[in-house]
C-alpha positions as CSV (number, residue, x, y, z in Angstrom):
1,X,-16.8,20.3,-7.0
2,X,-17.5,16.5,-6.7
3,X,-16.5,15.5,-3.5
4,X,-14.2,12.3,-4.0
5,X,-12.2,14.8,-6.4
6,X,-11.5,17.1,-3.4
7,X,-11.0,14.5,-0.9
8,X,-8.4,12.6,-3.8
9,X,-7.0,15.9,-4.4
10,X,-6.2,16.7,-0.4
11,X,-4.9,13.2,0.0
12,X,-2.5,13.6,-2.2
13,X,-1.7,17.2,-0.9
14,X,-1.3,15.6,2.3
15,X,1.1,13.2,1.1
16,X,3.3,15.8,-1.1
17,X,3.7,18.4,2.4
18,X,4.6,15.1,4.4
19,X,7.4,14.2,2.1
20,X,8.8,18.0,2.0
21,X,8.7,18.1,5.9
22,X,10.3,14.8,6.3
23,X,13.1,15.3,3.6
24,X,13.3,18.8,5.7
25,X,13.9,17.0,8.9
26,X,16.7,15.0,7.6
27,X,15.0,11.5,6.0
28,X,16.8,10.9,2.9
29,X,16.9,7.6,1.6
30,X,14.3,7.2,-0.4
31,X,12.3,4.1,0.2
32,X,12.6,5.4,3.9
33,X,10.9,8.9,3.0
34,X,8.2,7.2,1.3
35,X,6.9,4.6,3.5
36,X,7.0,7.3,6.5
37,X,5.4,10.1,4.1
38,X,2.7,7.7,3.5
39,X,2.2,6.8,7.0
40,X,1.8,10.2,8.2
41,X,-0.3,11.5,5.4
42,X,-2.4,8.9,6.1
43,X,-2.7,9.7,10.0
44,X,-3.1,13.3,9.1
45,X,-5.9,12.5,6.7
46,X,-8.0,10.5,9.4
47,X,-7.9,13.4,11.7
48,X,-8.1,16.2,8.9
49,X,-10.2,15.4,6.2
50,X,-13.0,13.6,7.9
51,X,-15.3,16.5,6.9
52,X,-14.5,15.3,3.5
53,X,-14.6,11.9,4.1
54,X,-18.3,11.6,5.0
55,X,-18.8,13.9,2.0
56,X,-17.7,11.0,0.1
57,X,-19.4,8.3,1.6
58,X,-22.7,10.6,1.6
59,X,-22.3,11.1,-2.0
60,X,-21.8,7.4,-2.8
61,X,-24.9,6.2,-0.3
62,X,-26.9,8.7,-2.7
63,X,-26.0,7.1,-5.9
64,X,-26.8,3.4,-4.0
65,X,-30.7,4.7,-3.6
């Protein structure tokens, strides 16, 4: 599978899990929910998905050449 797909694909995972948890743990106004969903899914995506990250960045250097 084409790798910006994946990595696209688990972002967005990443960002639907951290807005269950946090409506879980009590956050629920909104605008609230959304900024911190988006802030932890995007922490959780620098330490996870760096695997697929460089995927990306390898596949786009190859279409450069």
């Amino acid at each position: 599978m084409h790798p910006v797909i994946v990595y696209t694909a688990s972002r967005a995972g990443l960002l639907i899990v951290s807005l269950g948890v946090l409506y879980i743990l009590g956050l629920r106004q909104p605008l609230v929910l959304l900024i911190a969903a988006f802030l932890v899914s995007g922490v959780a995506s620098y330490v996870l998905l760096s695997k697929q990250r460089d995927a990306v960045s390898e596949r786009i250097a190859k279409n450069r050449e």
